[in-house]
N, C-alpha and C positions, 0 to 999 in steps of 0.2 A: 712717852711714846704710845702705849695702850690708849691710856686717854684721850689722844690726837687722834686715833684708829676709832676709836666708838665716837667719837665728835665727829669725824668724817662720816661714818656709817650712818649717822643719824641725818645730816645733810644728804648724802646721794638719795636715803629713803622720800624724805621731804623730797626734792625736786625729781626722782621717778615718782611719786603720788600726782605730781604736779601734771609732770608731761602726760603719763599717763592718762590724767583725765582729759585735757587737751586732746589729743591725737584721736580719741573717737570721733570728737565733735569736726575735727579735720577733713578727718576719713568721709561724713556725712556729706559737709560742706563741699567736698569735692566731687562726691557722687551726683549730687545734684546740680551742681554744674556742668557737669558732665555732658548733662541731656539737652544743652542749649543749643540750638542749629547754629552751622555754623557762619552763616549770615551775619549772624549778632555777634561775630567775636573777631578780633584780632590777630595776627599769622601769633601760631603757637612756637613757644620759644623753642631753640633746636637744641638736641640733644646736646653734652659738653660728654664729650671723651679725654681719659684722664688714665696715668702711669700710675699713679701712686703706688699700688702693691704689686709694683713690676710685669702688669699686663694691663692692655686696652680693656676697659668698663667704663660703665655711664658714671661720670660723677654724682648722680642723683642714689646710685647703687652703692657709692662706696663709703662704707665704716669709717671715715677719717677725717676729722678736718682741714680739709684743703679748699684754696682757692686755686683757680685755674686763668689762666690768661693766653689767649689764643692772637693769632698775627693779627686780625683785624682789631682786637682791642688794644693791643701794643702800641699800634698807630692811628688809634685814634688816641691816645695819652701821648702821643709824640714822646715816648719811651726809649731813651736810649740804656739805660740800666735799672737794676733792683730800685732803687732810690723815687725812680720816676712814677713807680706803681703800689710799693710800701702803703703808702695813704690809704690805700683801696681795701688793704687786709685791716681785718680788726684783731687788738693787742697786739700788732707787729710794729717794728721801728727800725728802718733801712736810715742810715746813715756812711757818712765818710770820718774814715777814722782822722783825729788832727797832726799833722805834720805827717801824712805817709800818701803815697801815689794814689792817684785816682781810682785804680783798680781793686783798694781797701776795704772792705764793708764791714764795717759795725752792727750786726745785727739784735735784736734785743724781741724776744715771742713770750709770750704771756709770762715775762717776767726775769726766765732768764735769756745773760746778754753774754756776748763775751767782750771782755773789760779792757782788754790788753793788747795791744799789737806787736809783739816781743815774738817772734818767729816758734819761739822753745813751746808757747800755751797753743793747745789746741782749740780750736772757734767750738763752740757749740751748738751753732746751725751751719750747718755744714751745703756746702753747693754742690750738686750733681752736674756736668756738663757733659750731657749725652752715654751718661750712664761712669764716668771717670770723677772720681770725688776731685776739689781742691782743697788742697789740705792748710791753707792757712788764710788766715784774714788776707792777706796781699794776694792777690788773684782772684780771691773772691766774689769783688763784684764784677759780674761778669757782662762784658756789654750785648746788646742785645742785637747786635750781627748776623744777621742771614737765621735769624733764630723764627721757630714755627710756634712752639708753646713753650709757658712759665708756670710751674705751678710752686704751689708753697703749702708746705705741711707743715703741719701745727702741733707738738709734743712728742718727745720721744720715738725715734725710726729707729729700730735697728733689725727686726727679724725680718728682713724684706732686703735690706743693702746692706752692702758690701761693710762699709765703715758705718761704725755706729754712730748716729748722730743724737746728743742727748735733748738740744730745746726742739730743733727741728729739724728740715731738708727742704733746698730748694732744687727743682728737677726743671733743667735749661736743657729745650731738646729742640737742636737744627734740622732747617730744611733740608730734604733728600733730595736729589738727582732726580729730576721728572724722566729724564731718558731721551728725551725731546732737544730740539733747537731750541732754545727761547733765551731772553734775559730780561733779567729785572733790577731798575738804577732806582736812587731815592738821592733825594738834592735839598738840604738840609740850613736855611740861611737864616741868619737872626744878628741881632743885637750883638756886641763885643766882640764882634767880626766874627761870629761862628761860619763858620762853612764845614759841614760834615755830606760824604760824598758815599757811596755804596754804591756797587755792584755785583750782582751775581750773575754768570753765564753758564745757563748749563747744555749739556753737547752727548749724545752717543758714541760711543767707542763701539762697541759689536751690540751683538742682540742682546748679549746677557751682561754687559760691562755698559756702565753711564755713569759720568761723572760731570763737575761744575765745580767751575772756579770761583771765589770772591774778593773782592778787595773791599777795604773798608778805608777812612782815611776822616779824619776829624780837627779842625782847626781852630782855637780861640783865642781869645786876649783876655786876662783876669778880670776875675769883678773887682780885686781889691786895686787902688793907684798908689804911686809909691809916692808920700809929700816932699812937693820941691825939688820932682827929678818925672822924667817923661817914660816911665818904668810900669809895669804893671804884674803884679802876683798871680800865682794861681791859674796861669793861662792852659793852656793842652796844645800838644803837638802828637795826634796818634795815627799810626801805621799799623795796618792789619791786613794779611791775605792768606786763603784758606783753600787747600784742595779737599772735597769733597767726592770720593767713588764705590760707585754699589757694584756686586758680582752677583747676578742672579740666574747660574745656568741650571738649574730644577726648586721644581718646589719646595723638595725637602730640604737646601741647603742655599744658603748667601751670606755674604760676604761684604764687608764693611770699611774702607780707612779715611780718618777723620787727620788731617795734617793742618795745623795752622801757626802761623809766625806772626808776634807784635811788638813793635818796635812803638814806647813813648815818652815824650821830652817832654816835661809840664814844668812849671815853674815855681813849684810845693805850693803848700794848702794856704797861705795869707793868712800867716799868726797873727792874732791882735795879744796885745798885755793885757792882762786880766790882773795884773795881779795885789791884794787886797793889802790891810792896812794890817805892819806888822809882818806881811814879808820884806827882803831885804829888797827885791826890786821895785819895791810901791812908791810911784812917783819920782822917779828915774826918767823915764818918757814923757808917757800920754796920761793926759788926766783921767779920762774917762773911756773906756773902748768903746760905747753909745754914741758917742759924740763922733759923727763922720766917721761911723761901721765903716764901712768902707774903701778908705784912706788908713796907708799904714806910713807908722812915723819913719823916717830917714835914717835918723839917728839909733834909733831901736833896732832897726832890721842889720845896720853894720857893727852895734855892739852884742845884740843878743839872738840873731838870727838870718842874720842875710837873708837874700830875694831868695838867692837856693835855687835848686832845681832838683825833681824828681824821678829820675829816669826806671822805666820799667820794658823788660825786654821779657821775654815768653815763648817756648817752644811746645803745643800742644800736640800729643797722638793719641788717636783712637782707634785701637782695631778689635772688630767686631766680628764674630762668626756662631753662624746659628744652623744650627740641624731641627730639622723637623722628623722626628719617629711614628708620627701617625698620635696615640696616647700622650706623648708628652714630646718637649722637645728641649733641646741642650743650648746653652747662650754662653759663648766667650770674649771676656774684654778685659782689653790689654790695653793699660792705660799709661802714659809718658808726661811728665813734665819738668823742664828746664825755664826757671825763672831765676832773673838776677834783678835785684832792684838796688837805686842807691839815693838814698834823700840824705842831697848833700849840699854843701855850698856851691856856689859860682866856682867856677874852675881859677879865679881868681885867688879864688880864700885860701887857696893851700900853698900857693908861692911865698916866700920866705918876704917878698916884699908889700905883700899882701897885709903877713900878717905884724908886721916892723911899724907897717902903718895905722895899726887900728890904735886908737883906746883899748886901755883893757879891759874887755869884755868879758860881758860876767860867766855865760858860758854859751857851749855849742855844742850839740850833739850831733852832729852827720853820724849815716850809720850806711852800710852794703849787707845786705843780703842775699846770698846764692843758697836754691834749692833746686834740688833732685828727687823728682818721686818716680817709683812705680810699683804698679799695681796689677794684680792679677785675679778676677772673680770667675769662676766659673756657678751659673746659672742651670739650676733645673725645675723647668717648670709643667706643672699637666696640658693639657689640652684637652682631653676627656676625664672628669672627673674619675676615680674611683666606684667601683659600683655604683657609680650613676650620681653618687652625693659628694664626695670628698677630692677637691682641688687642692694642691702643693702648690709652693715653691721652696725650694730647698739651694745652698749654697757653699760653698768655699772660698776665702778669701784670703789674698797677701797682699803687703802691703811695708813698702820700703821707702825710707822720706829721709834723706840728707841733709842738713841747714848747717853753711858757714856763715858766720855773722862777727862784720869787723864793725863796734861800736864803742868809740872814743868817745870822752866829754871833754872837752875843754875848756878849762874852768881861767877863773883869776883867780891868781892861788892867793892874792895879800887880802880880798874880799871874805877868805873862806879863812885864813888864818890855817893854809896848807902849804908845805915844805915846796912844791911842784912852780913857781914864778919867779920867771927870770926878767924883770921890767916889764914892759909893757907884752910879753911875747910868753904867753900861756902853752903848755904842753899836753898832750894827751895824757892821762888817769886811768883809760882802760883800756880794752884789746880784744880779743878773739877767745868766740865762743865755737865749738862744732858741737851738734849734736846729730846722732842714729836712729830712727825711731823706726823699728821692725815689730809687726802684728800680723797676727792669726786668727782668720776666724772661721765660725762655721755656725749657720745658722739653715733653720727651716720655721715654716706656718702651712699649717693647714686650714681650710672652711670647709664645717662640714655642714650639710644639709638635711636638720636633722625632721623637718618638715619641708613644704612645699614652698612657706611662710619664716620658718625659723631655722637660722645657721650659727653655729657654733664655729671661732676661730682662737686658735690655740698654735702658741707659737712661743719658740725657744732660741739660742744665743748665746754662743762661749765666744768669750775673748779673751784674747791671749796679748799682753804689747809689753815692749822692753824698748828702752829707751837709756841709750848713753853720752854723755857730754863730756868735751874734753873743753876744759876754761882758763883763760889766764887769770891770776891772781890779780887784788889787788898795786896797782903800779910794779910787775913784777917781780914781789918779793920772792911769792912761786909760781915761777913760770907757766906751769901748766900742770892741774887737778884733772883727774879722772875719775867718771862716776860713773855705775850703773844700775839700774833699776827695771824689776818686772811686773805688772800689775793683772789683775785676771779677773774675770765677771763671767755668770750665770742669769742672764738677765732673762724672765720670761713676756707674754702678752694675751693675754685671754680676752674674748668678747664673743658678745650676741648681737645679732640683728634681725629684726622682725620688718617684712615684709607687711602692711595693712592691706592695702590694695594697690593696685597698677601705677599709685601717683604719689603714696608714704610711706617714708621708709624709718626705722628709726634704730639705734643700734645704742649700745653701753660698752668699758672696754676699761682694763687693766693694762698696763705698762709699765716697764723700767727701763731708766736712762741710765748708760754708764759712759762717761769720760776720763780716760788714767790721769794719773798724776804723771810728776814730768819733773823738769830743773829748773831753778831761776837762772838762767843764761845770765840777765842781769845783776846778777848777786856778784859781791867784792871780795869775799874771799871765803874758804872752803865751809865755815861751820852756818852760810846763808844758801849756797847754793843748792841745798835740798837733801831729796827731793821732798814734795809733796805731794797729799794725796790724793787717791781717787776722787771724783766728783760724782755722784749717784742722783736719780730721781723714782719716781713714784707717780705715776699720771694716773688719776681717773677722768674718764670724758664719757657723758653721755649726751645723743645729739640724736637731730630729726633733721630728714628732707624730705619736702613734700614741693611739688608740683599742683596749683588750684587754679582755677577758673577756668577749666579749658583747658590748662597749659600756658594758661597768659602769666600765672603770678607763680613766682619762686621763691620759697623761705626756707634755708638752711639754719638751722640754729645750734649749739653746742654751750652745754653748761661744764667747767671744767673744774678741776682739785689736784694742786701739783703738789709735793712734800720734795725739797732739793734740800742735801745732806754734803756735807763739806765742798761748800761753793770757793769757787776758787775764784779770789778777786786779789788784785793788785794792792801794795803799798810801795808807796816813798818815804823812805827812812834815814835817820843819821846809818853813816857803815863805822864799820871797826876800823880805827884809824884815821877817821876822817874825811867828810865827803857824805854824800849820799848814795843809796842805792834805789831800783826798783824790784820789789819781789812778790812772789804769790805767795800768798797766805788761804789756807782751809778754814775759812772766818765762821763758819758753823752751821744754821739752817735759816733756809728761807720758804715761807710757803704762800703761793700763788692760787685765787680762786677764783673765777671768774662765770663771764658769759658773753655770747658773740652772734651775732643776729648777720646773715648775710639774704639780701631780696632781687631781685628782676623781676618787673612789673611791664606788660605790654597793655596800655589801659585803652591805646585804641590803632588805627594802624599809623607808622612813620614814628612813632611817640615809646621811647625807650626809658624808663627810668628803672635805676639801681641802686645800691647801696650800702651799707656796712655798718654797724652799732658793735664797739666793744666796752665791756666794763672789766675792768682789775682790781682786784684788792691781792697786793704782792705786801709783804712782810716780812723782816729778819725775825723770826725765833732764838734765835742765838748768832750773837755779834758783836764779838771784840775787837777793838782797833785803838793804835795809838793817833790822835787825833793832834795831840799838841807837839807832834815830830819830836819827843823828849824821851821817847822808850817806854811809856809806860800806857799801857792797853786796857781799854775802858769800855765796860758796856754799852755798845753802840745799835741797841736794836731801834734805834727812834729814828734813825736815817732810813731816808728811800732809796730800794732799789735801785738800780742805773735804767735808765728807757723804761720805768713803768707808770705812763699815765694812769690814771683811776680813769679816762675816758677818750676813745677813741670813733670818730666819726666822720663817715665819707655818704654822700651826694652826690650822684649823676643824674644828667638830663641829656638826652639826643633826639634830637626832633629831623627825622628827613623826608623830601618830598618829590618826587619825579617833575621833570623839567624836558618834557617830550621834545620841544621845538629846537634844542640847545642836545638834546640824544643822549642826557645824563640824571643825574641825583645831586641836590645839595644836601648839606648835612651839616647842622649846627648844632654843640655841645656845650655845655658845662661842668664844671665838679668840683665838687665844695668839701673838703677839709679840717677836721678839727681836731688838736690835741690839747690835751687839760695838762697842767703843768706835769714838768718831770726834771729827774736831776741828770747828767751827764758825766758827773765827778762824783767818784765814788764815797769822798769825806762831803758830800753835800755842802760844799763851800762856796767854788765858782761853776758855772755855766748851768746856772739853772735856766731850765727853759719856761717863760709864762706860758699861759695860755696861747695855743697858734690858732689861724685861722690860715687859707690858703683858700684860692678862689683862679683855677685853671679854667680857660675855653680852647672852642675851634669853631671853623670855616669853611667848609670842603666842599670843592665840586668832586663827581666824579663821571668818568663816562659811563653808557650802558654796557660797552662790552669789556670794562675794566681793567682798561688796558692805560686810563692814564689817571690820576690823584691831583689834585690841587690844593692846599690847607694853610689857612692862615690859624698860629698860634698862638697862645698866650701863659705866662705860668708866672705865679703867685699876683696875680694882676693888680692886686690892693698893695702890694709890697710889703707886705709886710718883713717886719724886722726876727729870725727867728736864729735863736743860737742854736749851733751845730752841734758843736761841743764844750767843754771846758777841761782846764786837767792842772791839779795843783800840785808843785813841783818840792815838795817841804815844804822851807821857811824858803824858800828862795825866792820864786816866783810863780805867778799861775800863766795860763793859755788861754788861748780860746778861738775860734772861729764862727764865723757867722753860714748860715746856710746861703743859698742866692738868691740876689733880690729879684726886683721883676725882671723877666726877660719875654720875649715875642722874636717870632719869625714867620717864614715861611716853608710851605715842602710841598715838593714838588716829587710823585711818584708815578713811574712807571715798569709795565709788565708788557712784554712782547713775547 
């Protein structure tokens, strides 16, 4: 451990020698450009305001690696979720988890990911929606509705929010009530009969009350087709509507409630078989899942998966209220969520003649999940520093999160050589899990200003969480185990940042991640179900943003050094008695290093181009795993991380031109995509992803007084072929899913 600590030390000194001599010759270069009239230059890029440490600043000002994404960028990506803009971040990886509701996100940031969609693990980039965390992979990707800006922070948050989040946070923040008459529709048409519809209307109630309604509503048909039947996988059916009202009777005080309801019916994710030679389903089906991606076999979907259907339902609340004291002011949020999901089969599957009818099928897993959170943070933050230099935030946090989870497998017992098969008509194996999970915390940061030029940020974090599960046994020998467990962290954040001059800024900074340990929900009987433990990190990051030429060219750059200490990754194991399990395991260290180059370049007027460079080198340190599903646990540091390319890289082009005679703008885009292989299965077996490329456009009219949109789209335009996921299942069988192929439409936008 010492050794790794002077090995690091000796790198950060190396790449501060580095920047160091850089950033003078910066500072010069931009001085001198400085004094170009402005004849010879290009409209200078506009500022970017940004939340990350829980107040408005310039992005160009702030300490932290973040990318920021504002409405007019959203829709120029024709953005309907995280997934759609992921590309644009470097070492980031937005994905859809396999076999779970559209609403899932798989996130994976310089290296770590979270592994598991099992209700019990907690995500480890955690999502912000308007200041309310969601607390699990399911809800988490959050679609991008009536939304104003997205930004994405990059390592370790916690002395700033409420829940600590260990790889990152992403901060999703809705449009407010103008106060005004007006509304604004978007009309969303493409390929596979997408039709996606939005509205928002917003309206005055009194002087100091203004509120707006929205709906949302989205419609498709799968990419996957079912063979030799007029069926299709993986479609969406989604429902959403939001009331949105502000209370603003003085200055010092307002008032906030965020209310929305989603009702969606999808048709689950379009498994393909993956599964390799030497599992027991190899070659049961389909030969190749390559061969006609896209097409799912008949036969395989009614013996090992049906068509299925996803349903996800959502009750969000936000209520917010803020005092203004003059010195500082006070921020309360009261946060609600009621989600039930069920990825289950056709309402067919479960009739007794359903299942009289099948073959015996090797297995099934439907599963239901119900959750309940709430949350309580109360926010204190300055407004006038302290003698003139030292700005706060400081806080208090709860936080209460319910999970009942009814998950059966349904196996073929004569397959498995298990007691549980009665002919053709297989039984449930398992049952219901509940779990409690109550946390406390309490955090503050200060920046103090210990020059004009140089600030000092020093920040602290206790948490407190306890966490209890009540579990059936295996096949009810014992009905129901009860556990409880409490975990607790001291986590600090220290850094500097130096001002150069008006246009460079550069900062270095210390952090720690904590995430608790928890229960395998999944586990078969009491001596698997845990718990296990904490998950800890260690971030160093030092970084520069500078503004050059005028203001026309932007390079934000960030060299990083993660140290992660009992990562909590998933196995699939023989269980006691027979059968398999899914459980966490504290598999040992992994450590992450990297660097991330982010530009906006205005080279002349109408002519936008940006972009993004990530590099990774992710690594296990220590990592044991039973690899041949026989019980016996092997040095496995030669596997790669989950979602960590060694290269990340994104390309934009927007070229727009005034079209006086017509009283509008066109505006035509590109964006170019690239990720260097990476693994998706944690035993590095199936769903390796090669090499991707991706190649999105657009089209757009717009009017001068922008009031209506026009845009023709396009996404992955080469088609490429790219896996989603993978996930091997034992000896049994593996998974997998393909991302989407091409797709194009149209949109159609207005504002009144």
């Amino acid at each position: 451990m010492f050794e790794t600590k002077r090995n690091l030390a000796k790198q950060l000194r190396r790449y501060s020698v580095g920047v160091a001599g850089i950033l003078p010759l910066l500072a010069v270069f931009t001085d001198v450009h400085a004094q170009e009239p402005a004849s010879h230059r290009a409209d200078a890029l506009d500022e970017v305001t940004v939340t990350a440490r829980r107040r408005e600043e310039p992005l160009q000002e702030t300490p932290v690696a973040v990318t920021a994404f504002d409405d007019v960028a959203i829709q120029r990506y024709v953005a309907k979720d995280m997934t759609d803009i992921g590309a644009a971040i470097p070492n980031v990886i937005f994905d859809n988890f396999l076999s779970s509701s559209s609403f899932t996100l798989a996130t994976a940031i310089r290296g770590i990911s979270t592994q598991e969609n099992d209700n019990t693990l907690s995500p480890s980039t955690l999502t912000f929606q308007d200041g309310v965390v969601r607390p699990l992979t399911s809800g988490g990707l959050v679609d991008f509705f009536d939304v104003e800006t997205v930004e994405v922070l990059r390592g370790p948050q916690g002395t700033l929010f409420g829940k600590n989040a260990l790889g990152g946070a992403i901060i999703i923040n809705s449009r407010k009530p103008t106060g005004e008459l007006g509304v604004r529709a978007e009309i969303t048409a493409g390929d596979f009969d997408l039709l996606r519809i939005s509205a928002a209307f917003d309206f005055p109630i009194s002087d100091t009350l203004a509120g707006k309604v929205s709906i949302f509503t989205e419609d498709r048909s799968g990419f996957y087709k079912v063979m030799d039947e007029s069926t299709h996988a993986n479609g969406t059916g989604l429902r959403k509507a939001k009331l949105h009202l502000v209370y603003e009777p003085s200055d010092a005080f307002d008032a906030s409630l965020i209310a929305s309801i989603t009702r969606n019916r999808s048709d689950g994710s379009g498994v393909k078989d993956f599964s390799q030679p030497g599992q027991i389903a190899h070659g049961l089906w389909a030969p190749d899942p390559f061969e006609d991606p896209y097409v799912l076999n008949a036969s395989y979907l009614a013996t090992s998966g049906d068509p299925g259907r996803n349903d996800y339902d959502d009750t969000f609340i936000d209520l917010q209220f803020n005092w203004d004291f003059g010195a500082f002011s006070l921020n309360s949020i009261t946060g609600y969520i009621d989600e039930e999901e069920c990825q289950c089969g056709s309402e067919a599957f479960w009739t007794a003649d359903r299942q009289a009818s099948l073959p015996a099928f090797l297995f099934l897993t439907p599963q239901i999940n119900k959750s309940e959170m709430f949350s309580q943070e109360l926010k204190l933050l300055s407004e006038d520093p302290l003698w003139g230099r030292v700005s706060y935030v400081a806080g208090l946090y709860y936080f209460d999160h319910t999970i009942d989870v009814f998950h059966p497998w349904f196996y073929d017992g004569l397959a498995f050589g298990l007691p549980v098969n009665v002919g053709d008509v297989t039984i449930p194996v398992d049952g219901v899990y509940i779990q409690d999970d109550v946390a406390w915390a309490a955090y503050a940061q200060t920046d103090t200003a210990i020059t004009d030029r140089l600030s000092l940020t020093i920040g602290l974090r206790y948490t407190w969480e306890e966490k209890e599960l009540v579990h059936t046994d295996w096949l009810g020998v014992n009905p129901f185990n009860t556990l409880k467990h409490d975990w607790s962290a001291v986590t600090p954040k220290l850094g500097l940042d130096y001002t150069i001059n008006d246009d460079v800024f550069m900062y270095a900074s210390f952090s720690q991640g904590f995430k608790s340990g928890g229960f395998n929900g999944r586990g078969t009987n009491l001596a698997t179900l845990g718990p296990y433990n904490e998950e800890t990190a260690d971030s160093y990051e030092l970084g520069m943003k500078g503004d050059f030429l005028d203001q026309q060219l932007r390079l934000n750059v960030a060299i990083f050094f993660n140290e992660y200490t009992d990562i909590q990754i998933p196995v699939t194991r023989p269980a006691a008695g027979g059968g398999f399990e899914t459980i966490i395991n504290n598999a040992g260290e992994l450590d992450s290093k990297g660097a991330e180059l982010e530009f906006t370049w205005l080279p002349f007027d109408g002519l936008r181009l940006g972009g993004s460079v990530g590099y990774l080198d992710a690594e296990y340190k220590q990592f044991f795993r039973d690899l041949c599903f026989c019980g016996e646990n092997i040095d496995a540091t030669f596997l790669k991380p989950l979602r960590s390319p060694e290269w990340t890289t994104h390309l934009t082009a927007n070229y727009s031109w005034q079209a006086p005679k017509m009283k509008g703008e066109f505006d035509i885009g590109a964006s170019h995509s690239y990720t260097s292989e990476l693994e998706t299965d944690p035993n590095n077996s199936v769903g390796r992803r090669d090499d991707a490329s991706t190649l999105d456009a657009h089209f757009a009219f717009s009017t001068d007084d922008g009031r209506y949109r026009v845009s023709l789209w396009g996404k992955n335009l080469t088609d490429e072929l790219i896996v989603a996921e993978g996930f091997q299942v034992s000896v049994i069988s593996s998974f997998g899913i393909f991302a989407p192929p091409r797709t194009y439409g149209v949109q159609v936008s207005m504002s009144l």
